[in-house]
PyMOL Python script that loads the backbone (N, CA, C, O; Angstrom):
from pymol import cmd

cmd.read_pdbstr("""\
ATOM      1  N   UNK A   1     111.105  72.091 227.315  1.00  0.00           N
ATOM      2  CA  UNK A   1     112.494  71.856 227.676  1.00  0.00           C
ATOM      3  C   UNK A   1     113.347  73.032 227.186  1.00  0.00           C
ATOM      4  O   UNK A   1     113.166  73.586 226.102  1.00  0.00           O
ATOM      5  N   UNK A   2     114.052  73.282 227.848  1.00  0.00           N
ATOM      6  CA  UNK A   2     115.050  74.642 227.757  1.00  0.00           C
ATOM      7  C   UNK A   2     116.064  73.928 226.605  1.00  0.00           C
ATOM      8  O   UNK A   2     116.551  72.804 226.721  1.00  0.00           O
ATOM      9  N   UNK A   3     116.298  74.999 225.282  1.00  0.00           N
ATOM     10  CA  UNK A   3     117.403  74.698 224.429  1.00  0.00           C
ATOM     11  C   UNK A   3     118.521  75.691 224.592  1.00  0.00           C
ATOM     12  O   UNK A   3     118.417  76.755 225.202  1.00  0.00           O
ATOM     13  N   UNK A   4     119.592  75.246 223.992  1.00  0.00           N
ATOM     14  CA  UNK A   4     120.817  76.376 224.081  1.00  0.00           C
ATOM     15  C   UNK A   4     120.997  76.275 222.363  1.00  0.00           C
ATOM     16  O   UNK A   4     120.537  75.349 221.695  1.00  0.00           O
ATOM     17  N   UNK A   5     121.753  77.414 221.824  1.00  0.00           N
ATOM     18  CA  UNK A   5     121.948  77.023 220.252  1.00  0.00           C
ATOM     19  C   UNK A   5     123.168  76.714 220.112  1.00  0.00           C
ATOM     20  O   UNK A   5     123.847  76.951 219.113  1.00  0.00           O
ATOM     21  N   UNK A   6     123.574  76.092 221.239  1.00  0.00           N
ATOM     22  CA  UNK A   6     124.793  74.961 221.337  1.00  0.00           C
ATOM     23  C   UNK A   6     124.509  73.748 221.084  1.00  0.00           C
ATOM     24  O   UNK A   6     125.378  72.991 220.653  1.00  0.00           O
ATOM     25  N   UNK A   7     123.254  73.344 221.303  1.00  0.00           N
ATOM     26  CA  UNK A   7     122.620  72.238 221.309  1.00  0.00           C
ATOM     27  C   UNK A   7     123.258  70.971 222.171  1.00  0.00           C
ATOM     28  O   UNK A   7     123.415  69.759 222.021  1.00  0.00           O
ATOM     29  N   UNK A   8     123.529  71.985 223.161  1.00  0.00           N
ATOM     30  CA  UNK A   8     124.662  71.368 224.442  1.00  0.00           C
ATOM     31  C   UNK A   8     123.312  70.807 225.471  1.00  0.00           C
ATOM     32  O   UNK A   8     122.379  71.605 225.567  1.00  0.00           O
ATOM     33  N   UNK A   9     123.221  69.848 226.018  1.00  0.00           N
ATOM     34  CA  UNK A   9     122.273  69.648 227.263  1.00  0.00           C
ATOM     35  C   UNK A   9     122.762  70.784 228.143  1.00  0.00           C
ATOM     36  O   UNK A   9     123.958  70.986 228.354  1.00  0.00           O
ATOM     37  N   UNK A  10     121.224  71.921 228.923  1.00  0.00           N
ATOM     38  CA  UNK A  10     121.712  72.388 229.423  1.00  0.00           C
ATOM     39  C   UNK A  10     121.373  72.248 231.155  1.00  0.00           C
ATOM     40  O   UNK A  10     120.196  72.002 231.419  1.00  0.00           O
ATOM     41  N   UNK A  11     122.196  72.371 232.158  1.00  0.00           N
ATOM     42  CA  UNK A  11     121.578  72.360 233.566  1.00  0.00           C
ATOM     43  C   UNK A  11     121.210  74.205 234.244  1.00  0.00           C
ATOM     44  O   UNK A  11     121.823  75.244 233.996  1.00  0.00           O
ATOM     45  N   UNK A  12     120.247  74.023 234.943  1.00  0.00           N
ATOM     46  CA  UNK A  12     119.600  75.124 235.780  1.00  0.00           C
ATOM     47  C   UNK A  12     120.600  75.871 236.256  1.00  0.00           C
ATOM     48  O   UNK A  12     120.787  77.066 236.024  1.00  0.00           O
ATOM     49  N   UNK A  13     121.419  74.964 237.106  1.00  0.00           N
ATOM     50  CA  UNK A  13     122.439  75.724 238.155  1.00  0.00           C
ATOM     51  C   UNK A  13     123.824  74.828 238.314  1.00  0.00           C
ATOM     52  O   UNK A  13     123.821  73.632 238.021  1.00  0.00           O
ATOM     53  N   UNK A  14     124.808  75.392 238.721  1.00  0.00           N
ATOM     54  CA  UNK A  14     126.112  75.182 238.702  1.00  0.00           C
ATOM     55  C   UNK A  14     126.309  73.382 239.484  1.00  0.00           C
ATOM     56  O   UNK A  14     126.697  72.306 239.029  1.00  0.00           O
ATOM     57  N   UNK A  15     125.793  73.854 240.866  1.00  0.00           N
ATOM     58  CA  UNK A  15     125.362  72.719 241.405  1.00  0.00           C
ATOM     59  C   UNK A  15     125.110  71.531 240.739  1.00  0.00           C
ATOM     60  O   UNK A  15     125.875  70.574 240.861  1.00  0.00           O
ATOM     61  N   UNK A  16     123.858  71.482 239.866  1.00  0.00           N
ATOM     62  CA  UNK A  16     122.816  70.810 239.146  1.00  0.00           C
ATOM     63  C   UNK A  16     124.058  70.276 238.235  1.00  0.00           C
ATOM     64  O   UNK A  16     124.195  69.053 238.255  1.00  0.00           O
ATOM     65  N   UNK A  17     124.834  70.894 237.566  1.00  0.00           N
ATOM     66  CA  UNK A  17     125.888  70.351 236.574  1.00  0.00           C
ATOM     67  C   UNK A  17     127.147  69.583 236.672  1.00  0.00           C
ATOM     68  O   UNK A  17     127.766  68.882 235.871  1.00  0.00           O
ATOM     69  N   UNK A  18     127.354  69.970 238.038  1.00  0.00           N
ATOM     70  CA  UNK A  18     128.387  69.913 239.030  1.00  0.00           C
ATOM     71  C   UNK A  18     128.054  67.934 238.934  1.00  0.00           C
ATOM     72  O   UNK A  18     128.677  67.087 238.294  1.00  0.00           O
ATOM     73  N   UNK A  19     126.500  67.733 240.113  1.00  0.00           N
ATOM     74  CA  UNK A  19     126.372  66.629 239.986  1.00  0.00           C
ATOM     75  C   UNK A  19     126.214  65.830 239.060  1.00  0.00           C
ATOM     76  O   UNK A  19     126.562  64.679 239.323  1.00  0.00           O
ATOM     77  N   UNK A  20     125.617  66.105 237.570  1.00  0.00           N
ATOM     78  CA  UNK A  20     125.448  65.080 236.821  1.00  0.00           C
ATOM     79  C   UNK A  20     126.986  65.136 236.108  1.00  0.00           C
ATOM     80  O   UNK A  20     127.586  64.238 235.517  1.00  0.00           O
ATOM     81  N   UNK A  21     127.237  65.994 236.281  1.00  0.00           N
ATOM     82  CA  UNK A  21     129.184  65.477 235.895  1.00  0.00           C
ATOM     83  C   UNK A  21     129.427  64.341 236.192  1.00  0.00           C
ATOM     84  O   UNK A  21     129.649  63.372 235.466  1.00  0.00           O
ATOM     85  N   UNK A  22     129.386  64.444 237.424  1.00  0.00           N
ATOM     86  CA  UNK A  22     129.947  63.413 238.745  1.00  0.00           C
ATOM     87  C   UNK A  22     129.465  62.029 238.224  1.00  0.00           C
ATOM     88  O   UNK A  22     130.125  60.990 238.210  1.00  0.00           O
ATOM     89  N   UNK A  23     127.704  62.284 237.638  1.00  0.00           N
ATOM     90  CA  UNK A  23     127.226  61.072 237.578  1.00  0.00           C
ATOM     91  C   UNK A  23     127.854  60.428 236.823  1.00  0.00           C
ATOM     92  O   UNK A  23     128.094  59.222 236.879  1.00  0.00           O
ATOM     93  N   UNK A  24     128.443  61.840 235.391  1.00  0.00           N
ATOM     94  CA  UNK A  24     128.353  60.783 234.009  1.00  0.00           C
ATOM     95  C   UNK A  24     129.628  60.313 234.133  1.00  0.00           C
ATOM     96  O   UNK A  24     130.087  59.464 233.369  1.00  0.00           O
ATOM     97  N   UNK A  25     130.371  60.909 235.241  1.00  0.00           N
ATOM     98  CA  UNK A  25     131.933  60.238 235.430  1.00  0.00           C
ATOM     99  C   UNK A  25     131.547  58.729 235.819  1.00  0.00           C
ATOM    100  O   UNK A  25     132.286  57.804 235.482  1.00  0.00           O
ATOM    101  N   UNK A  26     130.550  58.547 236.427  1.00  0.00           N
ATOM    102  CA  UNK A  26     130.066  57.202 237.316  1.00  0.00           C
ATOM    103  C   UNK A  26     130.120  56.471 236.389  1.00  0.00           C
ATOM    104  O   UNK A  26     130.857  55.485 236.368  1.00  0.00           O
ATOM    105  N   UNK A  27     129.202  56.881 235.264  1.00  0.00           N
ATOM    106  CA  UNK A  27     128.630  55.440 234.677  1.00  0.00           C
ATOM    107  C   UNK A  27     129.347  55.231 232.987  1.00  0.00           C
ATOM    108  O   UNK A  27     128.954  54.395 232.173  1.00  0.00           O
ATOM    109  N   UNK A  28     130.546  56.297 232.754  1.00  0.00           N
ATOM    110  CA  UNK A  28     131.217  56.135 231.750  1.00  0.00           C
ATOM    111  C   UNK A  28     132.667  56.571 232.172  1.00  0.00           C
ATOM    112  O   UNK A  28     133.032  57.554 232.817  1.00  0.00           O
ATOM    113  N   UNK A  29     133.451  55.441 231.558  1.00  0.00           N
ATOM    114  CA  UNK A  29     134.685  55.799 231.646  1.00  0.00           C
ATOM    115  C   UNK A  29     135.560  55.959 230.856  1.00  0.00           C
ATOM    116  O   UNK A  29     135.802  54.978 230.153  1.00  0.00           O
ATOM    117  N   UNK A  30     136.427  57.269 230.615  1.00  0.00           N
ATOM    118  CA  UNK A  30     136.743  58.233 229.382  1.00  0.00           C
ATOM    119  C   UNK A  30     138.100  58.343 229.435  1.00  0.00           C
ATOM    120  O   UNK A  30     138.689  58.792 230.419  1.00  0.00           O
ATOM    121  N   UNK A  31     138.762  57.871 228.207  1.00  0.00           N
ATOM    122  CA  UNK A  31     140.486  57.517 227.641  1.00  0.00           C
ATOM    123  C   UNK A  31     141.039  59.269 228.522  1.00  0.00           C
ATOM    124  O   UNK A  31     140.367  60.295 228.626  1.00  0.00           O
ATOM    125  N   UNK A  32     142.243  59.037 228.933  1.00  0.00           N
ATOM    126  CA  UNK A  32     142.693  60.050 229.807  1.00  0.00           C
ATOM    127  C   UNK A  32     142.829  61.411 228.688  1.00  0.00           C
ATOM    128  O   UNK A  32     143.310  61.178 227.580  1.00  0.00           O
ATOM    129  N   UNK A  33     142.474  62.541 228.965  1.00  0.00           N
ATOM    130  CA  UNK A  33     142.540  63.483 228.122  1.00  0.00           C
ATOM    131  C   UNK A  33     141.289  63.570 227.421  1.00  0.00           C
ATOM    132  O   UNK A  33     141.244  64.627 226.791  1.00  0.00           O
ATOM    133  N   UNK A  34     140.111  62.770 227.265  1.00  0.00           N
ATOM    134  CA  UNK A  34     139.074  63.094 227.104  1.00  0.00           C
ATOM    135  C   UNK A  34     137.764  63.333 227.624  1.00  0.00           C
ATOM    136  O   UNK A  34     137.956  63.848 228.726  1.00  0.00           O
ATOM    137  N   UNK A  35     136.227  63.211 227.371  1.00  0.00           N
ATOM    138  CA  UNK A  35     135.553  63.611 228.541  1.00  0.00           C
ATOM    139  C   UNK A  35     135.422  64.767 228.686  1.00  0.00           C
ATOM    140  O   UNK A  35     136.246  65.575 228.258  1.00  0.00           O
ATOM    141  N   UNK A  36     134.387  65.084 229.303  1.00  0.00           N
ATOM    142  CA  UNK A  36     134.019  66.568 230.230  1.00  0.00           C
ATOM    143  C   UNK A  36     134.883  66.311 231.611  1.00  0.00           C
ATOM    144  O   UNK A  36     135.323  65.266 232.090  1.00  0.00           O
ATOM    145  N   UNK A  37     134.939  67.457 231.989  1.00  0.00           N
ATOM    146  CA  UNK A  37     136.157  67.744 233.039  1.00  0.00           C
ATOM    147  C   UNK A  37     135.661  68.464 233.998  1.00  0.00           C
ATOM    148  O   UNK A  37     135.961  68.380 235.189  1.00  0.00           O
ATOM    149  N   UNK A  38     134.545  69.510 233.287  1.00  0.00           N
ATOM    150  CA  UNK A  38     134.290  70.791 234.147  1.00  0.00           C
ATOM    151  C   UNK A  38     132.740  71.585 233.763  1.00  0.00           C
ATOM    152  O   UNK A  38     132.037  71.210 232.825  1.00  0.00           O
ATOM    153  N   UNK A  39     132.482  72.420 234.427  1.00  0.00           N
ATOM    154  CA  UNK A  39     131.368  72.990 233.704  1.00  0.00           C
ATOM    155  C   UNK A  39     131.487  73.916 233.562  1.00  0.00           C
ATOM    156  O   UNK A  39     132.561  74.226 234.079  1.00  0.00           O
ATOM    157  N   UNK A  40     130.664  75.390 232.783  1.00  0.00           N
ATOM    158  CA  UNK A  40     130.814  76.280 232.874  1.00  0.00           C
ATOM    159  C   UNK A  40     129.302  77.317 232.298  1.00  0.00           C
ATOM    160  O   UNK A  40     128.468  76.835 231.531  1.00  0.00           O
ATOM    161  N   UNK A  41     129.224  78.444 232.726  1.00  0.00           N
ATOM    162  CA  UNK A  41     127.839  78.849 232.709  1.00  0.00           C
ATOM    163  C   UNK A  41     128.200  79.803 230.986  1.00  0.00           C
ATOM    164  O   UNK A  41     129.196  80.427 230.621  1.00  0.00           O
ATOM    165  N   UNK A  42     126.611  79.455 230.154  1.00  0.00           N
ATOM    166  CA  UNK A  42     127.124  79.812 228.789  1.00  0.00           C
ATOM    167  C   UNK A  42     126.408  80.941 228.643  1.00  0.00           C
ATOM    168  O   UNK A  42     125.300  81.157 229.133  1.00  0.00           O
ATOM    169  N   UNK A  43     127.172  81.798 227.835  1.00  0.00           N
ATOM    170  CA  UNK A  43     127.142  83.471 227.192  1.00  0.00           C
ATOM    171  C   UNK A  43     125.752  83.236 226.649  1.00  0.00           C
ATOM    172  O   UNK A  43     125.031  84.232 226.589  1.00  0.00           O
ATOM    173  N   UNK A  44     125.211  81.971 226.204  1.00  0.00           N
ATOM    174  CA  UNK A  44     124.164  82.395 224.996  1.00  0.00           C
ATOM    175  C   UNK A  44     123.075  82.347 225.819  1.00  0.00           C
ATOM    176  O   UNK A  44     122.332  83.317 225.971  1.00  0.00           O
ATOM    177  N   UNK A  45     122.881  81.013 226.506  1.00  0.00           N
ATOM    178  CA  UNK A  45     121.411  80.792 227.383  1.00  0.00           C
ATOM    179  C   UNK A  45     121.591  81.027 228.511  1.00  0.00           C
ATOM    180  O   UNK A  45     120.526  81.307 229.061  1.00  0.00           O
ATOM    181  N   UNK A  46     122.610  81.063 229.304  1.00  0.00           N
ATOM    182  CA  UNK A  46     122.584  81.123 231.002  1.00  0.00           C
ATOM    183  C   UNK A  46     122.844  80.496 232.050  1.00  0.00           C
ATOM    184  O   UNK A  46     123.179  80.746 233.208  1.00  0.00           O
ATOM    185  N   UNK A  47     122.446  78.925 230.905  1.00  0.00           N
ATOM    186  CA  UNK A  47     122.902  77.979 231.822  1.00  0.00           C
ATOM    187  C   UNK A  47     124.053  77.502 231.780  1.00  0.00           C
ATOM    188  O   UNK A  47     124.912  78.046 231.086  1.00  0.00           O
ATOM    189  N   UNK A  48     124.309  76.417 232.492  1.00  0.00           N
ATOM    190  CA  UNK A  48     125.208  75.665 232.378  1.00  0.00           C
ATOM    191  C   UNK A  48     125.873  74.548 231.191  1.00  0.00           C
ATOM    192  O   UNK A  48     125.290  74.454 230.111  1.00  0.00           O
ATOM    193  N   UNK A  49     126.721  73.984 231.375  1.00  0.00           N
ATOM    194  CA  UNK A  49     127.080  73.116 230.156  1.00  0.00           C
ATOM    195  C   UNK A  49     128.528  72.596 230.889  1.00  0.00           C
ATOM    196  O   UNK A  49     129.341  73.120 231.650  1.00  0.00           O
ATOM    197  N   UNK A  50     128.384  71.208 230.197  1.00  0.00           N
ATOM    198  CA  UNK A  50     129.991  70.718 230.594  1.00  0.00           C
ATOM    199  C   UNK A  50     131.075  70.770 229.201  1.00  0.00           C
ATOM    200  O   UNK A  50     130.745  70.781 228.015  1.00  0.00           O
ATOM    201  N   UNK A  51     132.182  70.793 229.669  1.00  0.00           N
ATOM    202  CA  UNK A  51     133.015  70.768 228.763  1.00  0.00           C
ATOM    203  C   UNK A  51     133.981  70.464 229.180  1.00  0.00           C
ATOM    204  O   UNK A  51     134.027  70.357 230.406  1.00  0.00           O
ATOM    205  N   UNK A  52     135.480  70.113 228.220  1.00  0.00           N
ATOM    206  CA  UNK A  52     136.402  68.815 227.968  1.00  0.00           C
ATOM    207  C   UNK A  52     137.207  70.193 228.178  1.00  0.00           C
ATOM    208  O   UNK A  52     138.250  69.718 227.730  1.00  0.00           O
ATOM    209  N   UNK A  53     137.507  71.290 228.441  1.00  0.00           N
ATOM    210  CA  UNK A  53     138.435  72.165 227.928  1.00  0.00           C
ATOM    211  C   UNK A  53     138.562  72.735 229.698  1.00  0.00           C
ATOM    212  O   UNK A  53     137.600  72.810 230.461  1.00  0.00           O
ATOM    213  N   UNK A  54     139.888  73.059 230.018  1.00  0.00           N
ATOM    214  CA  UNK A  54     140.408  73.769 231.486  1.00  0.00           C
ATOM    215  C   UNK A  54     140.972  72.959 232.455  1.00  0.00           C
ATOM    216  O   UNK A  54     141.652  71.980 232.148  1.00  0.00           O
ATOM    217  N   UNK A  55     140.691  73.365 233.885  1.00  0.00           N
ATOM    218  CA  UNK A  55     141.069  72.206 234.858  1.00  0.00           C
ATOM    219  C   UNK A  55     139.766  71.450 234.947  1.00  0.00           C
ATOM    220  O   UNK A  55     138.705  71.703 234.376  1.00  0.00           O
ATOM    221  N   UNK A  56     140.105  70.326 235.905  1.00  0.00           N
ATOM    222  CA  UNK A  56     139.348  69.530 235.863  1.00  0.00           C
ATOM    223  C   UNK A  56     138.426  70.305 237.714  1.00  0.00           C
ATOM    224  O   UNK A  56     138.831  71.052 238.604  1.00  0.00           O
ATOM    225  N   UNK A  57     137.348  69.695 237.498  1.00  0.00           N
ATOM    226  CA  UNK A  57     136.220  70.379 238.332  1.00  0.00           C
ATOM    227  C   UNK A  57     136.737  70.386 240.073  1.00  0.00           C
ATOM    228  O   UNK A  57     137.197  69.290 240.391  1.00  0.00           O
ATOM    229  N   UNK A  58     136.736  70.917 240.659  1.00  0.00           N
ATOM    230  CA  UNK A  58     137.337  70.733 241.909  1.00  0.00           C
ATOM    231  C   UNK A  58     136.346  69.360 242.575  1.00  0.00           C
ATOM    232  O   UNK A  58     136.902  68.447 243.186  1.00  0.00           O
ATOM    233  N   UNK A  59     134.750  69.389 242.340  1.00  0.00           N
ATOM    234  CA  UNK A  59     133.712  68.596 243.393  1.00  0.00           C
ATOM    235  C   UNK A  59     134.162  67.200 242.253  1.00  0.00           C
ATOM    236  O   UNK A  59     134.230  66.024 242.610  1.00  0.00           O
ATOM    237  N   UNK A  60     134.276  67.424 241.645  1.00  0.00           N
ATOM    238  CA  UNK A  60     134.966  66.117 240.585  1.00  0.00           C
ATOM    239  C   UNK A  60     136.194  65.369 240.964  1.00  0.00           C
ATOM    240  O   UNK A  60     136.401  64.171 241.154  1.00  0.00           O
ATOM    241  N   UNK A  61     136.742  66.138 241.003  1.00  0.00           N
ATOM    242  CA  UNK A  61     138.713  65.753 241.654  1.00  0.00           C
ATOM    243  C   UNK A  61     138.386  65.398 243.483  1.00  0.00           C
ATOM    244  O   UNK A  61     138.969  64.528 244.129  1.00  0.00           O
ATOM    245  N   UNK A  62     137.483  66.189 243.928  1.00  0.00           N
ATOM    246  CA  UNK A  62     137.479  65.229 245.370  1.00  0.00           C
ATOM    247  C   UNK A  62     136.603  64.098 245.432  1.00  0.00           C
ATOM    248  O   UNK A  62     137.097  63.173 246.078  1.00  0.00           O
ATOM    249  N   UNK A  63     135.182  63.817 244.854  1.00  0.00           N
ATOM    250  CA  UNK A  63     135.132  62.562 244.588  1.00  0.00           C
ATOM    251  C   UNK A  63     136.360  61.273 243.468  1.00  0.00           C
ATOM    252  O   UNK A  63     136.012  60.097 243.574  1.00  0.00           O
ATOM    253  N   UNK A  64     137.263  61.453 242.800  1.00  0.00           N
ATOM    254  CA  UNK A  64     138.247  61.113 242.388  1.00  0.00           C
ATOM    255  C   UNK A  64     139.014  60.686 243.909  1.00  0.00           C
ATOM    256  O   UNK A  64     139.012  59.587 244.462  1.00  0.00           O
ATOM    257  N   UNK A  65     139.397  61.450 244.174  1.00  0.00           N
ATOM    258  CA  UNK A  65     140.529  61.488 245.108  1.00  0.00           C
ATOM    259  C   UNK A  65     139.988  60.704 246.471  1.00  0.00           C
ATOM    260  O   UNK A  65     140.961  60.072 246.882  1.00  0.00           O
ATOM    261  N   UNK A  66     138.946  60.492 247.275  1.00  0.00           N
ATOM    262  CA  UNK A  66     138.297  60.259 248.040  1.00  0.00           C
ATOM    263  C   UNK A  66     137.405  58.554 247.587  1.00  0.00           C
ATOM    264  O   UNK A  66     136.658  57.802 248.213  1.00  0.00           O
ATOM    265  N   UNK A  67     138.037  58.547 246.101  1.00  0.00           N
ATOM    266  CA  UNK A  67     137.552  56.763 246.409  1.00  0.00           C
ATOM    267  C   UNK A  67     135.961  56.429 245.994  1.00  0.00           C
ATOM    268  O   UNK A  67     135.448  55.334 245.763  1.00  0.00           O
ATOM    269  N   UNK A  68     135.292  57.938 245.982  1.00  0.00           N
ATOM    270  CA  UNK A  68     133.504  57.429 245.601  1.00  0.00           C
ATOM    271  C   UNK A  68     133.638  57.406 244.007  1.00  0.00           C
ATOM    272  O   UNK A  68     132.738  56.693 243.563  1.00  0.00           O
ATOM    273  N   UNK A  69     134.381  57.893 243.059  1.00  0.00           N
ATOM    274  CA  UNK A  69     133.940  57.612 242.308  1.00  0.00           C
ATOM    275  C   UNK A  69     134.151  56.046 241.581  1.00  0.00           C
ATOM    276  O   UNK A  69     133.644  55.500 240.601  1.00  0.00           O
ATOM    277  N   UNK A  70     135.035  55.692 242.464  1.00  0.00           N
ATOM    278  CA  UNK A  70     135.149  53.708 242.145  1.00  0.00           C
ATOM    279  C   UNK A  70     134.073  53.154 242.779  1.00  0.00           C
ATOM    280  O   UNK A  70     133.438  52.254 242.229  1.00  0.00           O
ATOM    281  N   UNK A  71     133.771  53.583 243.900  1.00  0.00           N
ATOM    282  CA  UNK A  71     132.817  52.984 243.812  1.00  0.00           C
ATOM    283  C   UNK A  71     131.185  53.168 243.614  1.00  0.00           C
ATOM    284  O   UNK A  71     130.333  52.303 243.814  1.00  0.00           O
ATOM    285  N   UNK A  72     131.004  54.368 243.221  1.00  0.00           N
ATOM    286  CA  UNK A  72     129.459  54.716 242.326  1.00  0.00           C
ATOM    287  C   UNK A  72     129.756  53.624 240.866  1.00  0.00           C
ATOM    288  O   UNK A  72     128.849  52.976 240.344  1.00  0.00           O
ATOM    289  N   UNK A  73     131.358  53.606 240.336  1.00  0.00           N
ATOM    290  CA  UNK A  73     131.115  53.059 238.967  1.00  0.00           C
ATOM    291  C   UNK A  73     131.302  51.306 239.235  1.00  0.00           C
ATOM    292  O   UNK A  73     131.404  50.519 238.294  1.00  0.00           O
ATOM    293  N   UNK A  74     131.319  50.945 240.490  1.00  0.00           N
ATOM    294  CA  UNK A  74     130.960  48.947 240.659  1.00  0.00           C
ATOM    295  C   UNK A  74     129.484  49.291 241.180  1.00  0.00           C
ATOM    296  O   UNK A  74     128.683  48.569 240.587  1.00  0.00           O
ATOM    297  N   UNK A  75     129.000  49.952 241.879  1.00  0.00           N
ATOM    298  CA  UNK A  75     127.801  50.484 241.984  1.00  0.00           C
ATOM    299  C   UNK A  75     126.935  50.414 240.666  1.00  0.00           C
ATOM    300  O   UNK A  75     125.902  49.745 240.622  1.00  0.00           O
ATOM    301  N   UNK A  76     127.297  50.968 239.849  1.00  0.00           N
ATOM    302  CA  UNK A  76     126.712  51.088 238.398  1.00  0.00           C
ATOM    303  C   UNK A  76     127.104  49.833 237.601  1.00  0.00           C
ATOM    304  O   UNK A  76     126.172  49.422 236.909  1.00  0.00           O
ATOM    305  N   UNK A  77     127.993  49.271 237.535  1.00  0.00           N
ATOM    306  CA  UNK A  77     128.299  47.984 237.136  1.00  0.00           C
ATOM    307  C   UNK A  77     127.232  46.823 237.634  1.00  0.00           C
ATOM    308  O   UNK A  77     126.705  46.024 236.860  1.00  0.00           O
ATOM    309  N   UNK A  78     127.090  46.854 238.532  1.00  0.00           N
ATOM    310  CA  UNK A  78     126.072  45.964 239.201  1.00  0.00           C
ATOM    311  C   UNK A  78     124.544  46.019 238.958  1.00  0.00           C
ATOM    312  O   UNK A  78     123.814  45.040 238.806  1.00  0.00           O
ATOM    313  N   UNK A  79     124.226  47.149 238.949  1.00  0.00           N
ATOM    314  CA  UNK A  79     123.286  47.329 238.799  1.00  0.00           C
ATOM    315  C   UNK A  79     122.890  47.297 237.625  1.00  0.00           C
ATOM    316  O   UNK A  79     121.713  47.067 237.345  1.00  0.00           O
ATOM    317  N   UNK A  80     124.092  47.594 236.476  1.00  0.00           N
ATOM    318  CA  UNK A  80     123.502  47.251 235.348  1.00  0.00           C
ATOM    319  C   UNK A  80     123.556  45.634 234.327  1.00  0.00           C
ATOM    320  O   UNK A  80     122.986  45.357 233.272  1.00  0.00           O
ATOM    321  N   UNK A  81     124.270  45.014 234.989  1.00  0.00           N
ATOM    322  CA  UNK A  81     124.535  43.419 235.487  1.00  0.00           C
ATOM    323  C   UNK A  81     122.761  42.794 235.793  1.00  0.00           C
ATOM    324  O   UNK A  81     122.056  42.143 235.023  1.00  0.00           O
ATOM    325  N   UNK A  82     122.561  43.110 236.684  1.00  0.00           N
ATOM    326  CA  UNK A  82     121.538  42.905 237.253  1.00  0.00           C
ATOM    327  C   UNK A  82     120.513  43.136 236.728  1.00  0.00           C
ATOM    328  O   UNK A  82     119.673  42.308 237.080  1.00  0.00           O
ATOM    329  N   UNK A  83     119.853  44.387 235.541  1.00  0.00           N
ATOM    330  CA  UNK A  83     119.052  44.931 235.300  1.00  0.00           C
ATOM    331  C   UNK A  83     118.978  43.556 233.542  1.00  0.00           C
ATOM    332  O   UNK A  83     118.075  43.173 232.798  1.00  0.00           O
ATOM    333  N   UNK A  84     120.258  43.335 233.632  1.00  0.00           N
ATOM    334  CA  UNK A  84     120.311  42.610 231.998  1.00  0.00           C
ATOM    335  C   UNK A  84     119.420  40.878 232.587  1.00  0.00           C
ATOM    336  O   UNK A  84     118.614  40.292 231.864  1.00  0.00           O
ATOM    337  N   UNK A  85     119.795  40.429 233.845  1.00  0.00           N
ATOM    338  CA  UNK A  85     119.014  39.153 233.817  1.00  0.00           C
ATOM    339  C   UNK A  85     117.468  39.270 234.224  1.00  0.00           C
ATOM    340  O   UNK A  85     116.753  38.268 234.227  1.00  0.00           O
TER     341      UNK A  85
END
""", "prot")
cmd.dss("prot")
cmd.show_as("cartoon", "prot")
cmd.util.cbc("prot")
cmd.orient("prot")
């Protein structure tokens, strides 16, 4: 497994970070002003990494804005409803 000496989880490609943003927006929901927001590619290893600091991600703000991310997170509600009985 690839480390950073950020000891940040890191993703392959911009893309790759882009989406599990998205995901972790899905399945956690974060007091306004906190949270990862965005990603960005790091000086030390190469890859990627999310972080709480800048604007918020553009592929982030149009799932926001467009309504999927309410519903990936009753999506995820359910399923994790479901997984408990």
């Amino acid at each position: 497994m690839i480390k950073c000496v950020s000891n940040k989880k890191v993703y392959p490609s911009e893309e790759i970070a882009e989406d599990a943003l998205i995901d972790t927006w899905s399945r956690f929901e974060y007091p306004n002003g906190q949270g990862p927001i965005a990603v960005y590619r790091c000086e030390e290893c190469g890859y990627y990494h999310f972080t709480s600091k800048g604007t918020l991600n553009q592929k982030l703000a149009k799932v926001i804005k467009e309504g999927k991310l309410a519903r990936n997170r009753e999506a995820n509600h359910w399923e994790n409803k479901l997984k408990r009985k």
